[in-house]
Each structure stands twice: as structure tokens, then as C-alpha cells.
GUGUPA-496085 format. One record per residue (C-alpha): residue in three letters; x, y, z. Coordinates in steps of 0.02 Angstrom, whole numbers, padded with zeros to 5 digits, always signed. Each point is the difference from the previous one (the first is absolute). Example, Ala and Ser with C-alpha at 12.3 -4.5 7.8 and 13.67 -1.06 7.14 Angstrom:
residues 2
ALA+00615-00225+00390
SER+00069+00172-00033
end
This chain:
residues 342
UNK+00269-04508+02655
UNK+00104+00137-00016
UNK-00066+00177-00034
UNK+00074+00076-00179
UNK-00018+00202-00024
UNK-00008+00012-00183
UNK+00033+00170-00079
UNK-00035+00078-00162
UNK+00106-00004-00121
UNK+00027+00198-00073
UNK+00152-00039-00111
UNK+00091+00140+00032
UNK+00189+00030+00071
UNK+00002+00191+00054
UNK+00157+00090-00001
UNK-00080+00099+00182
UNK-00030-00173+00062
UNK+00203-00022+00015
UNK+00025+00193+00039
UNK-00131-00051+00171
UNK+00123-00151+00023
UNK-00155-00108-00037
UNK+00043-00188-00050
UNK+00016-00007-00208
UNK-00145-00106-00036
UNK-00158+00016-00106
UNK-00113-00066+00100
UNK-00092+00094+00150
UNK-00176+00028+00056
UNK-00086+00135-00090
UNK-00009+00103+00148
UNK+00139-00032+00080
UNK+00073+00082-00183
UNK-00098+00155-00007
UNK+00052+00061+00151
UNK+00179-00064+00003
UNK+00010+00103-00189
UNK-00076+00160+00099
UNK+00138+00016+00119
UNK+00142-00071-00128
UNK-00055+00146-00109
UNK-00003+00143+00164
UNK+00181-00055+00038
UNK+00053+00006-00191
UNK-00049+00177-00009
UNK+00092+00048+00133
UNK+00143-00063-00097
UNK-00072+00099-00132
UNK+00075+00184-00037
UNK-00027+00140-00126
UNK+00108+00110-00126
UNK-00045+00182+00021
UNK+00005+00172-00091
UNK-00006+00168+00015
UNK-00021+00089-00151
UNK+00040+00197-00005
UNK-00073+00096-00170
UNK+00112+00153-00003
UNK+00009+00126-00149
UNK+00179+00052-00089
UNK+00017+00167+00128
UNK+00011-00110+00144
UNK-00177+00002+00061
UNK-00101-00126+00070
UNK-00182-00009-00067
UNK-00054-00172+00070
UNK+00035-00179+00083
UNK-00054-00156-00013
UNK+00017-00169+00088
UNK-00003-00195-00063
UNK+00042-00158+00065
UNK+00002-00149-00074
UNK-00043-00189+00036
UNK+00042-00096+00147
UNK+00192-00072-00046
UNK+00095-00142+00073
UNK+00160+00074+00122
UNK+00092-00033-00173
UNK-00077+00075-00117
UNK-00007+00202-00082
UNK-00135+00078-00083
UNK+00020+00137-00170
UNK-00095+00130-00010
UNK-00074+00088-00150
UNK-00063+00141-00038
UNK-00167-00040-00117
UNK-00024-00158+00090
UNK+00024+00014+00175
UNK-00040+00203+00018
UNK-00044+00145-00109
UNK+00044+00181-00042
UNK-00087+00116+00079
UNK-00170+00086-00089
UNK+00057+00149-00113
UNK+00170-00036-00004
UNK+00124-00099-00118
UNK+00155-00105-00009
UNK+00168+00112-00035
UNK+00126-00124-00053
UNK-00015-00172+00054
UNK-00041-00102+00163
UNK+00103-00130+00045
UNK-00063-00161+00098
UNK+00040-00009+00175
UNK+00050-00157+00087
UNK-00021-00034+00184
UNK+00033-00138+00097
UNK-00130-00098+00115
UNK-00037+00094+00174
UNK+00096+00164-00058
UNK-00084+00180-00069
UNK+00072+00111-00118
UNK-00029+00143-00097
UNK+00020+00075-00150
UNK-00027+00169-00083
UNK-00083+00029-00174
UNK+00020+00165-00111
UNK-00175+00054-00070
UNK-00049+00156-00088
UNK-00184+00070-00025
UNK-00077-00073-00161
UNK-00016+00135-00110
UNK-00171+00074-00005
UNK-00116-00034-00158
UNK-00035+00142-00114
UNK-00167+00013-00026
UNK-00078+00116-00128
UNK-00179+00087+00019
UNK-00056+00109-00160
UNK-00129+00084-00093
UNK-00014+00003-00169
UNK-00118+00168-00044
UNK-00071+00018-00153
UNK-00039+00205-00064
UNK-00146+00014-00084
UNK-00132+00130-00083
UNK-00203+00000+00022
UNK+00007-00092-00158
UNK+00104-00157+00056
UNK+00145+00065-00105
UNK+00172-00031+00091
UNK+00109+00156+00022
UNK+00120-00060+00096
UNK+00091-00151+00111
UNK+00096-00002+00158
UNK+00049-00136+00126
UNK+00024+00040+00189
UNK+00105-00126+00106
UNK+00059-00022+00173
UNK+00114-00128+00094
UNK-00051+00032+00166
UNK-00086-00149+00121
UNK-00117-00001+00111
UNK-00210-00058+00047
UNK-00134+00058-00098
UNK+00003+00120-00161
UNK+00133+00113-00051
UNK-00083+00182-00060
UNK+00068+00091-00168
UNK-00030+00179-00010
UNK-00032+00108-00146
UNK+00135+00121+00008
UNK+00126-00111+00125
UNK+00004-00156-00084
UNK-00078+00032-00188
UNK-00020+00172-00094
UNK-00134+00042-00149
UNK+00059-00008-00154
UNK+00059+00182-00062
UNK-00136+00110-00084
UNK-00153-00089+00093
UNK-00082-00004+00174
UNK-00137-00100+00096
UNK-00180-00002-00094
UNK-00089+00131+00094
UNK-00175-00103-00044
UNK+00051-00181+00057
UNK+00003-00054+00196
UNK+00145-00073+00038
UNK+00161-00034+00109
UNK+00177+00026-00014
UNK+00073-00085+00158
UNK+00007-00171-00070
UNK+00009-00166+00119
UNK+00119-00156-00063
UNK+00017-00157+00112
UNK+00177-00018+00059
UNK+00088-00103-00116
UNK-00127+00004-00132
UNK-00027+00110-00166
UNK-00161+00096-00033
UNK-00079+00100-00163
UNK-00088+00152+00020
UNK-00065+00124-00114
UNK+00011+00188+00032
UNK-00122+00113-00126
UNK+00078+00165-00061
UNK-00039+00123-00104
UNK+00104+00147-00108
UNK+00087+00151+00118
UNK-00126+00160-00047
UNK+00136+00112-00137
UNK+00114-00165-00014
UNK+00063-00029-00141
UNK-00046-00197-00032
UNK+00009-00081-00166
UNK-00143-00097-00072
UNK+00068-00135-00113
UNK-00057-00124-00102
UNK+00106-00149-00100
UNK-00071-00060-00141
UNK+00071-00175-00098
UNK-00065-00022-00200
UNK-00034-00209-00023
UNK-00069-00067-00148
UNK-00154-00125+00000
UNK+00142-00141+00034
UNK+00062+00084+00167
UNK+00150+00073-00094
UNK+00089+00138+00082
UNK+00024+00150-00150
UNK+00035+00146+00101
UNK-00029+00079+00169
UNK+00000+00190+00045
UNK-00029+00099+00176
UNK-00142+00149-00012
UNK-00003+00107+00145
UNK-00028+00187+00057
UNK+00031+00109+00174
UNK-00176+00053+00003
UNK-00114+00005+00175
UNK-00153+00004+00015
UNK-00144-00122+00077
UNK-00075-00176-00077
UNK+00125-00051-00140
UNK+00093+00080-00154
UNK-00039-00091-00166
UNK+00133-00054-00096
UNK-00053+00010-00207
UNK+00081-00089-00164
UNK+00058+00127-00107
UNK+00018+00128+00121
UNK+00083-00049+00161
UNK+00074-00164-00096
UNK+00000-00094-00180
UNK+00020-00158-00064
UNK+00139-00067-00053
UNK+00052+00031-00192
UNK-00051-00109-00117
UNK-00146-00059+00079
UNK-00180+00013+00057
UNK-00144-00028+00124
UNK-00056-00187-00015
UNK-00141-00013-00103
UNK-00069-00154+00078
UNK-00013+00083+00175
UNK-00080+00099+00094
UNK+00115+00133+00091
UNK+00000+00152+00098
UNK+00119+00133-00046
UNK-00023+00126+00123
UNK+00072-00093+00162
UNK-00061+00082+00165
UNK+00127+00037+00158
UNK-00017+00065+00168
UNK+00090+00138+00042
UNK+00168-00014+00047
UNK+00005-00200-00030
UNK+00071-00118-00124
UNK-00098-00101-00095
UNK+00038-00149-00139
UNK-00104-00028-00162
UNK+00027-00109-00147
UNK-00062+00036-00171
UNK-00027-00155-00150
UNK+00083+00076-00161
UNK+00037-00063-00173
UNK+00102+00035-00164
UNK-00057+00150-00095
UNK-00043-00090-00159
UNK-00024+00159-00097
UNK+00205+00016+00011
UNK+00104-00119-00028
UNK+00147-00048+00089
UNK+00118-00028-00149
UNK+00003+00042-00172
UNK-00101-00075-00125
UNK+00093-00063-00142
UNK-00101+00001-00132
UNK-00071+00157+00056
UNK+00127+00135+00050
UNK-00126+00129+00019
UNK-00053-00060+00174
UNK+00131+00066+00134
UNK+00061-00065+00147
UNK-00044+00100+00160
UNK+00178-00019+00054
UNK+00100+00070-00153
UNK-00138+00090-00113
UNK+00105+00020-00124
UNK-00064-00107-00165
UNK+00106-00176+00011
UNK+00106-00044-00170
UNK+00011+00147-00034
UNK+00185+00133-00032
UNK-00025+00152+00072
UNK+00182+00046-00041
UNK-00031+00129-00138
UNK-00182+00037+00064
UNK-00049+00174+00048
UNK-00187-00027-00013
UNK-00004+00128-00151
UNK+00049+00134+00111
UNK+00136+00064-00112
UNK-00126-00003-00148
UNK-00126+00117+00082
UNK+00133+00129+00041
UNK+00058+00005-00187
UNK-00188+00033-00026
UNK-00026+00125+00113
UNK+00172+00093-00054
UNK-00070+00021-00188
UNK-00173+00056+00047
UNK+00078+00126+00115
UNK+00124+00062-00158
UNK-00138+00002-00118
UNK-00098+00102+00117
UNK+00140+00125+00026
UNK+00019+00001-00197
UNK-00203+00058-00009
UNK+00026+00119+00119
UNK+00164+00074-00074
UNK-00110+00028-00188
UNK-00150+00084+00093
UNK+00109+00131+00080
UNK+00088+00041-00167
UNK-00183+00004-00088
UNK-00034+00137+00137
UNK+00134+00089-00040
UNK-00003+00017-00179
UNK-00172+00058+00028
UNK+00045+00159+00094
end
């Protein structure tokens, strides 16, 4: 009986198979496959060739401020690879596009090259600051000033008083309070610091204080500003009646308890709010049915013509005219009595 080689069936008609001028047919022995495949695949790529590039990054003046190199996949002797910038390669680090890059085409087996026009990308501005706050003993702010710098770099950036910030006019550093005045920000980051002052010795600093009238119901009536150019240690005390006074027509809230005499440091300005209502005592218009009671704005008495009024003034000087005549008259008899005497 005659000897059959059977072989297993794989399926499969490989285009390398004809390339390796191997019989078209899709049946072979497994291992006689795998290893006709391996060198059907080594004599394919040495069919095989690459599209190359050289890519030169050069800025608008002409210079040259780096290279790079790409290649694509292996091609068949026909074909051309495109190359694109994004996809294939990338700008270099710190630098950005001027213009536009156009694709470059090269054909299988060749290398070309192709120059791209980049300029540095514009440095971001970053901002460090410090925000310092001027302030008395007593917590009372005197003053506000913000010191900012551009500059880059590691670490903390240092303000100095009298480089970078200045004291407000009239005051200088608390000589009773530790503290600094070279103050430390983060790059790129803001900061608040508080500097404590006090009043220049002989200065002359105003103490202020602003004062708003409300009633009961948070209404605003009136608002004034007290304040005086006196120095001195501790505070200055501001007093209704004397150093301000409330507005007309009304009066300290009954219903509340209040402080009048408002306390300020030295040199600072303060805020205060006092509760007022109406003056009930006058009235803000005229009664009508009682004309006697003025109004505090026109004290004249309402409904009433003034036109031919002179208060009785020309009455009392006809009055005082004949008592002065009659007394002249009494006079003028007693002298003649005299003399017919003598």
C-alpha cells in the first residue's frame, strides 16, 4: 500500500508565499510554513525602504536653534510618505510656530529636508505682591499700600521698606512693637502683611471721627465729620455739643442707650453711629388750627400778613418822642420859676 503524507490544512494563501516563488496553494505542513514565512518576510524587507527627514528649526534672523530627524514606515519601491508637523515631529521646547508649516512629501528610499520658522514663546508675566496694611496700637488702619514686582525666579522675592513701599506721611514704625519690615512673598503669589505705626513726634496728624444720625428703623437723617489737629498720647474724645451736634430737628433716641462722648486714638480715624429721633417738642410744619406753634424752618407765625407789620415798633417811638417833649416842657417851667425868683 502506498504511503500518503497528509498535511495540515492552514487555510491561508500568503502574498510572501508568491514573492519566495513558493507554489500558490493553501495547504503545507505547519512547519514547513513557519519557516518558509520567516525567510519570505527577511527577503520582503529588503524590498522594503523608508521616507526620510531632516527637519531644521531656524528663527526669522537666519539662525539655527535646533534639528531634528524622522522617518517613516517601511514603503513599497512605489510609494511616498507626507510628513507633518504635529503628527510625525514636534516644535522644539520653548519655542513656537511663526506662520505656518507646510507638509512635506517624500518619496520611498529618498531624504529630504525642510526648514521651519519658530520664534521664542513669549514669556508669562507673573505677578508677586504684598498687600500691607498701616495700622496704630489700637488696630485702627491709617493707611494702605500695595508693593508689586514682575520679576521670576526660585524661592521668595523680598520687599523693602523704603525700596519697594514707603510709610504713610506723618507716621513711623511703633517704637514698642517687634517687628520686620523686609517682607517675603512667594514668586508668583500675593501676601498681606501688617506694618504698626504710630504719629511723627510735632506732626501735624488729624484725628477724625464720622459720625451718621439713623433712626430706630436704620434710617439715614444726617451725617457730620468731628475732628481736631491735637497730639498727645491715648486718644482725644470727641463730645456732642461741643466738638459735634445733632442734626436739627431732632434728638437722642429715647429708647437707647448711647454714648455721646466717642473716644479716638490719636492721630486715627474712627466711625460711630448715633440712633436719633424727631424732636416732638417742635414740629415740623405748621399747625393749622394752632398758628402759635412755629416751624423750626421759617419761625415766622404761618397764616399770617406781615406786610404792614412792624411789631409795634413805630408805636413805641411815638411814645418815647412825647415823654421826651413833655419832659423838656417840665424842665423849660422850672427854669423860668427860678428866675422869677431872683
Amino acid at each position: 500500500m502506498k504511503k500518503r503524507f497528509v498535511a495540515k490544512q492552514v487555510g491561508v494563501l500568503s502574498l510572501t508565499a508568491v514573492l519566495a516563488g513558493m507554489p500558490a496553494v493553501n495547504v503545507l505542513a505547519e512547519d514547513v510554513y513557519q519557516e518558509k514565512v520567516g525567510e519570505v518576510q527577511t527577503e520582503a524587507e529588503k524590498a522594503l525602504l523608508r521616507a526620510a527627514l531632516n527637519v531644521s528649526f531656524v528663527t526669522e534672523y537666519g539662525e539655527n536653534v535646533g534639528n531634528t530627524y524622522v522617518e517613516s514606515d517601511l514603503l513599497w519601491p512605489w510609494d511616498s510618505y507626507t510628513f507633518k508637523l504635529g503628527t510625525d515631529y514636534n516644535l522644539l521646547e520653548g519655542w513656537e510656530l511663526v506662520g505656518t508649516a507646510e507638509d512635506k512629501t517624500v518619496k520611498c528610499g529618498e531624504t529630504a529636508s525642510v526648514e521651519i520658522l519658530v520664534k521664542p514663546v513669549a514669556a508669562e508675566t507673573v505677578t508677586t505682591r504684598a498687600t500691607i496694611n498701616f495700622k496704630t496700637i489700637y488696630g485702627e488702619e491709617v493707611g494702605k499700600t500695595v508693593a508689586e514686582t514682575t520679576a521670576t525666579g526660585e524661592g521668595d522675592w523680598t520687599f523693602m521698606l523704603g525700596t519697594d513701599y514707603q510709610l504713610p506721611e506723618g507716621w513711623q514704625l511703633a517704637t514698642r512693637v517687634e517687628q520686620t519690615t523686609n517682607l517675603a512673598v512667594p514668586f508668583g503669589t500675593t501676601v498681606e502683611y501688617t506694618v504698626v505705626v504710630e504719629p511723627v513726634a510735632g506732626a501735624v496728624t488729624e484725628t477724625k471721627l464720622n459720625i451718621i444720625f439713623e433712626t430706630v428703623h436704620g434710617e439715614k437723617v444726617g451725617e457730620t465729620v468731628a475732628k481736631t489737629t491735637a497730639t498727645g498720647e491715648g486718644d482725644w474724645t470727641f463730645m456732642l455739643g461741643t466738638d459735634y451736634q445733632l442734626p436739627e430737628g431732632y434728638q437722642l433716641a429715647t429708647v437707647v442707650e448711647q454714648t455721646t462722648n466717642v473716644a479716638v486714638p490719636f492721630g486715627a480715624t474712627a466711625g460711630h453711629t448715633m440712633i436719633v429721633e424727631k424732636n416732638t417738642e417742635t414740629p415740623d410744619k405748621p399747625d393749622p388750627e394752632n398758628p402759635e406753634k412755629p416751624n423750626p424752618e421759617n419761625p415766622e407765625k404761618p397764616n399770617q400778613d406781615n406786610t404792614n407789620n412792624d411789631d409795634g415798633k413805630t408805636q413805641d417811638k411815638d411814645k418815647r418822642q412825647r415823654i421826651k417833649l413833655k419832659h423838656q416842657k417840665q424842665v423849660m417851667i422850672f427854669k423860668r420859676q427860678v428866675h422869677f425868683q431872683s
